[in-house]
Each structure stands twice: as structure tokens, then as C-alpha cells.
N, C-alpha and C positions, 0 to 999 in steps of 0.2 A: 758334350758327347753323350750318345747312350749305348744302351747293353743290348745287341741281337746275338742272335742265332740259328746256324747254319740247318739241317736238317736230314741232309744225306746219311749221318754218321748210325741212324737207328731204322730200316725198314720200318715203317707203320702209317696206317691212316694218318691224312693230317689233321683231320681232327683233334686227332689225339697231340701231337707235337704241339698244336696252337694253341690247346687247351692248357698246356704243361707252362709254355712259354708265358701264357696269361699268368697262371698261378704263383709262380713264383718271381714274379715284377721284370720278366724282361720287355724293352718297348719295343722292339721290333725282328722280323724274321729277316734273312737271307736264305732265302728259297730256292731248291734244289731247282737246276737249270734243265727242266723235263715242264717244257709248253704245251704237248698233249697228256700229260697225265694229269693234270690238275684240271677242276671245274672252276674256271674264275670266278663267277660268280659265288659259287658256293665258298670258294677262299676269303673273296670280301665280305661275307657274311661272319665267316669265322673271326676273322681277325675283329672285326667289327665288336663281335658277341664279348670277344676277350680283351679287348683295351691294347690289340697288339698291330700293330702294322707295318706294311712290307719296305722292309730300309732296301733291298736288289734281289739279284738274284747272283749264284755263282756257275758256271760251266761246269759239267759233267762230262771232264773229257773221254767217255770210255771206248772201247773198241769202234773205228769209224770214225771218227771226229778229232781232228788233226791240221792245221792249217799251215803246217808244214809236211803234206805227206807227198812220195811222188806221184801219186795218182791224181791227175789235173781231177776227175769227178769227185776223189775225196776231198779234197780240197774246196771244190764248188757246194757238195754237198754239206759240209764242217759251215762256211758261211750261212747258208740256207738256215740251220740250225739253231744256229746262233740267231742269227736275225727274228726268227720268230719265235726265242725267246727272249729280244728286247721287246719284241712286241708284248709279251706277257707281263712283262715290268712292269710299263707302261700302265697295263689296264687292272695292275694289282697297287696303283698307285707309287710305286718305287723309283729312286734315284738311280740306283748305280749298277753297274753289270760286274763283277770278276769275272776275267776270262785267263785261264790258263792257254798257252798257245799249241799247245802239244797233247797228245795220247798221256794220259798218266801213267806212267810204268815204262812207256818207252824210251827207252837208251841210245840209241844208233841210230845215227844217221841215217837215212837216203838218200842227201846231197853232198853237194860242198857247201861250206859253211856260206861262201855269198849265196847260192841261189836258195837254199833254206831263210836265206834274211829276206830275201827279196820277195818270195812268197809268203813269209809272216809281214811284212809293211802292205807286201797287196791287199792282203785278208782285210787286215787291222784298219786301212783305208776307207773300204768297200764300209765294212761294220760300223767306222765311224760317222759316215753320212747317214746309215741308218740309226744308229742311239742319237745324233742331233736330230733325225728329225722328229723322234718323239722324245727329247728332252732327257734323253740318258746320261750317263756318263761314266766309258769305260773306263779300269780299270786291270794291269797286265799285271798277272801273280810270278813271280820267280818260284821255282821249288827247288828244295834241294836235288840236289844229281843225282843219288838212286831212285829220284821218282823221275826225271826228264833231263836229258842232256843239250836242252837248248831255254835256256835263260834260269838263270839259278839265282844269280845276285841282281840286289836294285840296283846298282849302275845298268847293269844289264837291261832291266826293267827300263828304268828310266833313258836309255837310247834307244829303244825301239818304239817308245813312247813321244821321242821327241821327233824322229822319223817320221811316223804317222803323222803326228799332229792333231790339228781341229779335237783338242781338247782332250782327250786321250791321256789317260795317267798310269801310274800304278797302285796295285792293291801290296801290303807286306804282312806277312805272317811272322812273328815272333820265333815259331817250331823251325821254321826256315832259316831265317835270318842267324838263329841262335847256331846254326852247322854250318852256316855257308860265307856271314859275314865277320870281318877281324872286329868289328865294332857294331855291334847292334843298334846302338843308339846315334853315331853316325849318320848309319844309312836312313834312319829316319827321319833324322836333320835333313838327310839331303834331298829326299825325297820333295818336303818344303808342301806348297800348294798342290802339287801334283799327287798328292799320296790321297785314292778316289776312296779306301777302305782299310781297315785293320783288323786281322783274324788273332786269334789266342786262343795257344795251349801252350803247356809248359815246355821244358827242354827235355820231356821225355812224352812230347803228347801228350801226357796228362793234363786235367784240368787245372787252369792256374791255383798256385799254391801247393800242389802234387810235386813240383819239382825244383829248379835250382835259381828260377827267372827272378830277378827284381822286376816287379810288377807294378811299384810306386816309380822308379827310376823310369822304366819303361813310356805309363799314362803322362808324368810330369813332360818328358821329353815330346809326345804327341801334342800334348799341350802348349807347348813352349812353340810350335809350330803352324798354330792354329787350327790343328782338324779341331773340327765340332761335328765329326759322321758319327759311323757307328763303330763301336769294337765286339767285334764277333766273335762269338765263340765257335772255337772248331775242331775240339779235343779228340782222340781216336784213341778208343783204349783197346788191349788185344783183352782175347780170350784165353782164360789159363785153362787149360789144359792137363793140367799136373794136378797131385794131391793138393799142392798149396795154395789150392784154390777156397779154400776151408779158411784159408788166413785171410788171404786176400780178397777175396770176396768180387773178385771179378769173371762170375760165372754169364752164361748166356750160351749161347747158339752161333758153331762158327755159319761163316756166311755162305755156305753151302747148303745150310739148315736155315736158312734166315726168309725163304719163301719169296726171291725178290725176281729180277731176269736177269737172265744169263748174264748181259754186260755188267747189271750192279754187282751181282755175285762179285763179279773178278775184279772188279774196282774194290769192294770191301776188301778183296780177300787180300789182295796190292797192299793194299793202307795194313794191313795184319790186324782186321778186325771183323766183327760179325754179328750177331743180334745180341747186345746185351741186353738182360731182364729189364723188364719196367722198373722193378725197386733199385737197383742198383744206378739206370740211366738220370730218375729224377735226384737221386742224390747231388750226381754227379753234376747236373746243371742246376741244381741248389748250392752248391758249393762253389760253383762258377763268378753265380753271381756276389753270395758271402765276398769273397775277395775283390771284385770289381768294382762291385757297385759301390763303394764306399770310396774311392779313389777317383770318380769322374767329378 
């Protein structure tokens, strides 16, 4: 296995993020799912320069992008999306896509439950032909239910996954799993070959070791099932707010201040997070790795 990370969680040049990622020995990125903001070229340079390289990318569900929504063009428009961010995988050398299926934040229906399935299997179909034929391999995140009320558990995951088909798995998040599953380590077991990626933060989004997770139990268990992918970091810490931030030391910029677009704003702002300081950020994926990287 090795150690990536994700890079949504901090607006900033990626320079800087790949620079960070080099410095402190992680092997590779899962790069924010935005194929026209990046210069590829210039990414494979970076990654290049720093010893880092691109393990996928993850979907950036925000406002618009929905593959359950009633709007047959958002829907059409969500794949389009998608798709030509497998293409950017591809030509940043990467494996795997996460794709969330849904709006992040969204709660409520549009449908009934068959025809929202039916249009997540359509989507999921379509996307599939497209990650085979440049050598992708998707992977479906569960979240928990105050972020999307359509697929939360990996059973879940894993039936819409086996629906689709042609190779189509799923990604599990620990921060998830830890609110949504009776068994954490379980659902991992179950997952088996089909598990395309693994995200990490603790059971309070904190950085692994911040909070309550067995993180040996956890890696041994992946192990015991043969992933050899990546284990991603994808911690979300808020901004305090309060005097006791003096203590805590988790100061920065909410994400209204965070100088991003409108949609990442609201996606930060969803997750209850926003620019944290550069000193506080590298600690925090210095310390990501302190604990991980010793257990792969």
C-alpha cells in the first residue's frame, strides 16, 4: 500500500500542495476532480520534480453535478463531467476515479427510489465504458446521510456496483463507515477485491490519531484483503471561531474568505471547513503521515 492525498480540503496553487506532498514522503496525489483547472502538463512536471505521483482522482460533487438529478441535462451534463475527468487521470498517469453519486449536501429526493437507481446504473454504465477504455477504474463512495441520502453504506456501494458492472467497485472512507456502519472492519472484509480506494480521517475528521479510530486494526484488516492501492488522506478540520482558538490552534480563514468559486465555497462550507493557515495545514499532513506510514 502507499500514502496519498486528496487536495480539495486547502484552496491553493498546486504547486504548492505537491510540493508539500513531496516533502513530507507521501507517494502519491488524488487530485481534485476539476479537468479544466489544471495544466497537465505542468502537473506532470510537478509531480515529476517532487517524487510524487498521481494514484486518481476524486469527483467534486458541487452544485450541478448529480447523476441522480430530475433534470435529464443535469444528468447528461454530470456524465460529460465526469468523463472528461477520467480523461485527465489518464494523461496524469493515474489508476482510479472516486466518484460520489450525488450533489454533496443534498438530502431529498427527486424521485422514487427505483427510478433514482436506475438513473445512477444509467450514469455508472455509460462512465464505465468510458474509465475502460482508457484503463481507469471506478470506484463508488458511500457518505454518510447528512452529506447525501442516496448510498451511505457499502452494501449499498457495493450493489450498485455490482449492477453496473465491467469492473466498477467501490471507494470506503473510515469518517463514513465509522457513523454509518455496525462494523467497520466488516464492511471492509466485504468489500474484498472490489474495494478501488481507501480515504482517512478519524471519527471526528480529524487527522488519523486526532481521534477515536484503531488505525492498526483498520490497515491490518485492508491487508488481510489484499488492497495494495493507496490510503488517502482526507481529513476536514473546521475553523474555530471562538476564543479557544488560542488553544487549539486551529485558526485560518472561513471559506467564504478562502478566495475560491462560488461552488467550492459551498462545498467547503458543507464539510464545516475553510482555509486553514499553511502552518497549521502542514502539520497536519505531517502528522497524517507519523501514523500511517509506519503501519503499511
Amino acid at each position: 500500500m502507499k500514502l496519498a492525498m486528496h487536495n480539495w480540503m486547502r484552496p491553493e496553487p498546486i504547486e504548492v500542495t505537491i510540493e508539500r506532498l513531496g516533502r513530507f514522503g507521501y507517494d502519491s496525489i488524488e487530485i481534485s476532480g476539476e479537468p479544466f483547472k489544471y495544466d497537465v502538463g505542468q502537473v506532470k512536471e510537478l509531480l515529476a520534480k517532487h517524487n510524487v505521483t498521481c494514484w486518481g482522482s476524486v469527483s467534486l460533487m458541487t452544485e450541478g453535478r448529480d447523476l441522480i438529478h430530475e433534470d435529464k441535462y443535469v444528468r447528461i451534463g454530470t456524465v460529460a463531467y465526469l468523463s472528461d475527468t477520467i480523461k485527465m487521470i489518464k494523461a496524469l498517469g493515474g489508476q482510479i476515479f472516486c466518484i460520489v453519486p450525488s450533489t454533496v449536501g443534498k438530502t431529498k429526493a427527486m424521485a422514487d427510489p427505483d427510478t433514482e437507481w436506475g438513473w445512477a446504473v444509467e450514469g455508472f454504465k455509460e462512465l464505465s465504458y468510458v474509465a475502460g477504455e482508457h484503463g481507469i477504474r471506478i470506484g463508488i463512495e458511500p457518505l454518510n446521510r447528512f452529506e447525501t441520502n442516496f448510498i451511505n453504506r457499502a452494501d449499498q456501494a457495493l450493489c450498485l456496483a455490482n449492477e453496473v458492472g465491467n469492473n466498477v467497485g467501490v471507494t470506503l472512507d473510515a469518517f463514513h463507515l465509522n457513523i454509518e456502519e455496525a462494523d467497520m472492519l466488516a464492511s471492509i472484509r466485504s468489500a474484498g477485491a472490489q474495494l478501488v480506494d481507501f480515504h482517512v480521517a478519524d471519527n471526528n475528521r480529524m487527522p488519523p490519531g486526532q481521534g477515536a479510530l484503531d488505525w492498526k486494526a483498520i490497515v491490518s484488516t485492508l491487508r488481510s484483503i489484499g488492497y495494495d492501492g493507496a490510503i488517502t488522506s482526507e481529513f476536514v478540520m473546521p475553523i474555530d471561531r471562538t476564543p479557544l482558538v488560542k488553544q487549539s490552534g486551529q485558526e485560518g480563514k472561513g471559506a467564504e474568505e478562502a478566495g475560491t468559486t462560488q461552488g467550492m465555497e459551498k462545498f467547503l462550507r458543507d464539510h464545516g471547513t475553510g482555509m486553514l493557515s499553511a502552518t497549521l495545514y502542514d502539520e497536519l499532513v505531517r502528522s497524517t503521515a507519523a501514523v500511517i506510514r509506519p503501519l503499511l
